[in-house]
N, C-alpha and C positions, 0 to 999 in steps of 0.2 A: 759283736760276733758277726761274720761273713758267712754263708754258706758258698762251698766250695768242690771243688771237685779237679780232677786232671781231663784230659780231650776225650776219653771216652766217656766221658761225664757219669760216673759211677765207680767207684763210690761216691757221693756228697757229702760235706761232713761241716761241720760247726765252728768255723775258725776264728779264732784271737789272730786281729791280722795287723804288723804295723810293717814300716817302709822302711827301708833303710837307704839312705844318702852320701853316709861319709860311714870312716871304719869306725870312728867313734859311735855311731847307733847302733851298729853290730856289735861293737863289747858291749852297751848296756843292754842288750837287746838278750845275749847273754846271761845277763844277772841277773834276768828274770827266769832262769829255769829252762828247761828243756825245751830245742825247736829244733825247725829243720828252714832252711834259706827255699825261698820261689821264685823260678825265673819268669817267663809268659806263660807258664800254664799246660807244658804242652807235650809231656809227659802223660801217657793214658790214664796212668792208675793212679795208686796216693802217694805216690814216694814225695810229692811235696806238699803233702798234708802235716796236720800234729793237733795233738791234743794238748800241748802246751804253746809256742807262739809258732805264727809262720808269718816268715819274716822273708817281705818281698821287696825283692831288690831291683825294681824297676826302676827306682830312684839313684841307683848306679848305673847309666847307662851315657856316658862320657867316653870319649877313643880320647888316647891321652898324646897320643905319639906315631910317627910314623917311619920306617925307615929308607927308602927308593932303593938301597943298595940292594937289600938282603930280605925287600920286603914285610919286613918283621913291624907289624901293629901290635902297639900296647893297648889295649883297651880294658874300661871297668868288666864287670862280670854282667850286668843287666843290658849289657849290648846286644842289638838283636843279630842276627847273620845278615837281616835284609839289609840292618843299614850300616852293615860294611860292603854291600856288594853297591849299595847305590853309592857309595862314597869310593871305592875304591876298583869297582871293575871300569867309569868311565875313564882310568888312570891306569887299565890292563892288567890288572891285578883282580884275583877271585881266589876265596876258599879252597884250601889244599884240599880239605875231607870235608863234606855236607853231607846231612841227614837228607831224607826227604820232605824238608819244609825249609823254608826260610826264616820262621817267626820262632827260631829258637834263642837262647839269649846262651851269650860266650860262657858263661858259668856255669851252665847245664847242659852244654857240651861237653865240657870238660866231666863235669860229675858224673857223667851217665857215658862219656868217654865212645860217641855214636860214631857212627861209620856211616857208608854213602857205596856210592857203585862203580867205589873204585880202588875197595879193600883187599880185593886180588892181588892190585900193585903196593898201593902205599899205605897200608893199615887204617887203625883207626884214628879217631880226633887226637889224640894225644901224641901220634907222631910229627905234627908240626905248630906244638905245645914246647917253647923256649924255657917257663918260669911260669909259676902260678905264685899269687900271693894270696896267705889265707889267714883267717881268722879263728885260734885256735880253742882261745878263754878270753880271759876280760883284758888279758897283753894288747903289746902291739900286733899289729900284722907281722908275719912270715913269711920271704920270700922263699920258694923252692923251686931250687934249679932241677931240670931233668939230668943233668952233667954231674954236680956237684953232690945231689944229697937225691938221686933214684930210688933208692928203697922209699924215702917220705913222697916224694913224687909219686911213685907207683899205690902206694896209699888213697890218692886222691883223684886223680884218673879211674871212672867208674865204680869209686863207692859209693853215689848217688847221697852226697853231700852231709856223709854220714860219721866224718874225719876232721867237720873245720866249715867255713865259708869259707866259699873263695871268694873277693875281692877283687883282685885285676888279674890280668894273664898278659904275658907276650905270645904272639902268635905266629907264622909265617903264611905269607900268602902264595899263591902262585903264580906266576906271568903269563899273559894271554897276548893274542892280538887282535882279537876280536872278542864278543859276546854271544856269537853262534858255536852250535854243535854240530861237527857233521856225522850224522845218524847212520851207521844200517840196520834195517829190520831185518828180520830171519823168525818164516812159520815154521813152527817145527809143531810135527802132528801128534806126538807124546813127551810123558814126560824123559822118559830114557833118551830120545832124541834132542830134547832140550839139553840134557846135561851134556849129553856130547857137543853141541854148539861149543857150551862152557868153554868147556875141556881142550875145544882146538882155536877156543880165541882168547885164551889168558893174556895174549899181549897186548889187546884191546882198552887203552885207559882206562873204558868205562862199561862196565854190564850188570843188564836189569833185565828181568821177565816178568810181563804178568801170563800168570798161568787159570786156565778155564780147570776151576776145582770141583767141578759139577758136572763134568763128563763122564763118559763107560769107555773099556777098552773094546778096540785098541787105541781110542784117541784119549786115553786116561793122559790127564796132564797135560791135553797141547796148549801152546806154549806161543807170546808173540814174544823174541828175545829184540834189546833195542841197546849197540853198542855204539859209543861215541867217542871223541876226542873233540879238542878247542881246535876250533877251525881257523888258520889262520890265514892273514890279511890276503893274502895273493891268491887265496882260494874261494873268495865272494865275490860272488856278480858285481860288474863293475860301480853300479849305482848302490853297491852295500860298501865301498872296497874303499868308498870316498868316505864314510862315516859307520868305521867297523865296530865301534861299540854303541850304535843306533840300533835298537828293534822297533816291533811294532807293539801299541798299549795293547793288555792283554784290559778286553773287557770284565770290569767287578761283574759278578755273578754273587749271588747270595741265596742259599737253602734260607726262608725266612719264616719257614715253622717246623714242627715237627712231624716227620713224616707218619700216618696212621703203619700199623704193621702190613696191614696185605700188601706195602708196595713191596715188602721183602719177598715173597713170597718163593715159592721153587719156579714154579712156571716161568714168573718173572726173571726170576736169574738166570734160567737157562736159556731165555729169548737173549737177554744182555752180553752175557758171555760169548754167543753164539754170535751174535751182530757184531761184539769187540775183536771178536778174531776175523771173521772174515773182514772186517775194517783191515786189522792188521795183515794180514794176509795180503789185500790186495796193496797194499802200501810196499810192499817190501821191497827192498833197494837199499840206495843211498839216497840220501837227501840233508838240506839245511835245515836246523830248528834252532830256534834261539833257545840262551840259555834258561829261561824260566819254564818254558814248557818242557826241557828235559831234564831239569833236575826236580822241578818243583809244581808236578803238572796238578795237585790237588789245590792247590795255594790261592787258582784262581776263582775256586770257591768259594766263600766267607760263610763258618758253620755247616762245613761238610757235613760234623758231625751230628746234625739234624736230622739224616738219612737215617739212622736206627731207633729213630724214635725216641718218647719221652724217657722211657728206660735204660736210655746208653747203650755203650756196646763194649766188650771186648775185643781185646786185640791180643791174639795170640801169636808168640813169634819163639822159634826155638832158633838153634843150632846143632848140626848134625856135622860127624867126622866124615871125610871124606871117603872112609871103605866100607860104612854103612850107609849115606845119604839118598842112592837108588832105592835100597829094600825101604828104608822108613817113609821116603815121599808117598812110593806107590802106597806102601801099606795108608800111609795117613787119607789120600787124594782118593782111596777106595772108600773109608769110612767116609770121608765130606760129603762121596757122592751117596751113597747108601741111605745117609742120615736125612740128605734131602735141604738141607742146613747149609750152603757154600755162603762164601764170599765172594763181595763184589773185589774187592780189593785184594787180589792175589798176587803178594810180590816176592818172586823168588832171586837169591845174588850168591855169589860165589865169593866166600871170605878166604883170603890168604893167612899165614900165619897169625899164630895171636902174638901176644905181644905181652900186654898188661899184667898187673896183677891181679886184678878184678874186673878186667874187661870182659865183654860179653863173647867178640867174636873168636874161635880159632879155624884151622884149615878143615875146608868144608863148605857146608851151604846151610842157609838161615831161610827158612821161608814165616811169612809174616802173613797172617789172614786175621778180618776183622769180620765178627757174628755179634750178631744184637744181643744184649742181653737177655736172658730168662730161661729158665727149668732145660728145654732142649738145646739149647746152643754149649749150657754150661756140661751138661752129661758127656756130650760130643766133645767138647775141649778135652774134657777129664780124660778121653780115649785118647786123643792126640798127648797128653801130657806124659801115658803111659808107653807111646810109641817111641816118643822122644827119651824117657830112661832106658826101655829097653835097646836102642841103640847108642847110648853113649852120649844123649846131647844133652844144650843145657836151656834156660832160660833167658829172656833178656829182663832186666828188672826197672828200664826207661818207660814199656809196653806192660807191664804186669800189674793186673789189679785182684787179683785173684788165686793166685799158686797158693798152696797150705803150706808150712813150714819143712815137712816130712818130704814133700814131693822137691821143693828147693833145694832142699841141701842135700837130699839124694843124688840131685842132679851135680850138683855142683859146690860137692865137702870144701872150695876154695873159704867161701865164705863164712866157715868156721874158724879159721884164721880171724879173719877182719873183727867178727864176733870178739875174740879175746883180746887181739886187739885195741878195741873199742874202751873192754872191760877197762885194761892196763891204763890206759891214757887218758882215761875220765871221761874218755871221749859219749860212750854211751850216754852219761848223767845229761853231757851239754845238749847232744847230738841225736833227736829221734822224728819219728815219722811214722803214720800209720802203716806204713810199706817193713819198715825195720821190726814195729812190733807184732806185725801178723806173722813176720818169716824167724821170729826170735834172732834177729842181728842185734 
């Protein structure tokens, strides 16, 4: 048995754990009874936990193919993102849609079906998803076209691997000509002003905010917003222009214990928050950054999650409709401040239609905050969770370690479907997770 957990490191849990390498140890791995597949871990909550096997697939992590035309990489499912970017952006090619990390593996993109800050335009991971092949019983593998057989496709695109293993996927990438972003920053002093940045720069490839969740009005919500596009070749300094997919190493940094609690503290967070904006603030413009510091700026931590201390932390992330998202932010960014309880990590985006059938994002905005775990962070969430029904949103279930079954599917009756589903297909018997049986999927 392994002791185990997702990136907010809580829940922990007791795991039967074995590897899978070719699709023949995923049928048998199968005929042992109920599991759920594990990509790196990086997933906050348990959805790739079980109480029967968890079956990790880092021993599939082979790119099988590649195409220069059309860009389209084949690769196994335990591949990470990092190392399709290090193998494929010195070749000018990058990730259509990325999360905020690199150390995700292609399998767990696709299940959890993530998005990135640049969902406005081109949706989420599953929009530039060719085929998935999955592993359904003790059979062969399955290929599913998004073309040819969509309803099965839509099935597995953010069921959070609750339909099948995946196996390999084709993917497309995107063309670059360089490995820089060019940036501009924009303070905005609330958060009402933040959303109208949004609002009048939807053409912008790419947009993120961290938002100060621990302020008073009237600077409730301000905001440092950071939108980008691939910078291309003719527009680097000329000593970059000669070696356009060269950066600079970003120094390893490592948190290498656990933080005691008083570093969280209010005071502290509000000195941080307050320094991070007027940082941002005075930065504001345009400017070059390379692409790891703008997609993946936590990454150059090692055990970030060591900041909340032994107890872990949750990560709370909704989705709100676009003609409710001003009243519920304000209402939420009042309680965060009031409770005294904020987040260092306040990341707010703007999602374009949904798309999926079980996908997380629709039109609107997602804001994502991470609070340590224990008694007052959790009571505090429970209000935010009640802000998010009462305005129409819903959950993401890649960040959820925590939701009750009752508050899930209030949110979000889709997943009563997939539930029966599940039933139909045998899929439940094969396919579970401590995530599936806390929310009754």
């Amino acid at each position: 048995m392994t002791r185990l957990s997702g990136w907010g490191r809580t829940p922990v849990a007791e795991c039967r754990v074995k590897t899978a390498r070719n699709a023949r140890d995923v049928a048998e791995a199968l005929s042992e009874g109920p599991m759920i597949a594990r990509g790196n871990g990086r997933s906050y909550g348990d959805p790739a936990l079980s109480r029967g096997l968890t079956l990790s697939m880092a021993g599939l992590d082979r790119m099988l193919s590649f195409d220069a035309e059309t860009g389209t990489l084949v690769a196994e499912a335990g591949v990470l993102l990092a190392d399709i970017i290090a193998t494929f952006l010195p070749r000018g090619w990058f990730p259509a849609v990325t999360p905020g990390t690199k150390f995700v593996t292609l399998g767990g993109a696709i299940a959890a079906d993530v998005h990135g800050k640049n969902h406005h335009r081109d949706g989420s991971f599953r929009s530039c998803v060719e085929w998935v092949e999955v592993v359904e019983d003790g059979g062969a593998p399955r290929r599913i076209d998004r073309h040819a057989d969509p309803e099965r496709f839509d099935t597995i695109c953010g069921a959070m691997g609750l339909t099948g293993v995946i196996l390999r996927a084709a993917i497309r990438l995107r063309p670059v000509e360089s490995a820089w972003i060019m940036q501009e920053t924009i303070a905005a002093e609330s958060i009402d002003a933040a959303i109208d940045i949004f609002e009048d720069n939807l053409d912008a490839p790419y947009l993120v905010a961290w938002i100060d969740c621990i302020g008073h009005p009237p600077r409730l919500g301000r905001s440092i917003l950071m939108m980008g596009r691939h910078a291309r070749a003719a527009e680097l300094p000329p000593r970059r222009r000669r070696a356009p997919f060269d950066t600079p190493r970003r120094l390893p940094l490592r948190v290498p214990f656990n933080l005691p609690g008083f570093v969280l503290n209010a005071a502290n967070l509000r000195l941080f928050n307050a320094l991070h904006y007027e940082m941002g603030r005075r930065k504001a413009g345009v400017s070059l950054i390379d692409w790891d510091r703008y997609f993946y700026p936590l990454d150059s931590i090692a055990d970030w999650n060591r900041i909340y201390g032994r107890a872990g932390f949750h990560q709370f992330q909704c989705a709100l409709p676009l003609d409710t998202a001003r009243a519920a932010l304000s209402q939420m960014l009042d309680d965060i401040s009031e409770a005294g309880t904020g987040s260092f990590l306040s990341v707010l985006k703007r999602f374009g239609k949904g798309e999926g059938r079980y996908s997380f994002p629709f039109e609107g905005y997602t804001l994502a905050l991470d609070f340590p775990a224990g008694a007052h962070s959790d009571a505090l969430i429970e209000r935010l969770d009640r802000i998010t029904l009462d305005h129409g949103g819903r959950f993401y279930l890649a960040k959820d370690a925590r939701l009750s079954a009752e508050t899930f599917h209030a949110a979000d009756p889709r997943f009563a479907a997939l539930r029966d589903l599940r039933r139909a297909n045998g899929w439940a018997d094969r396919f579970t997770s401590l995530q599936s049986e806390r929310l009754g999927l």
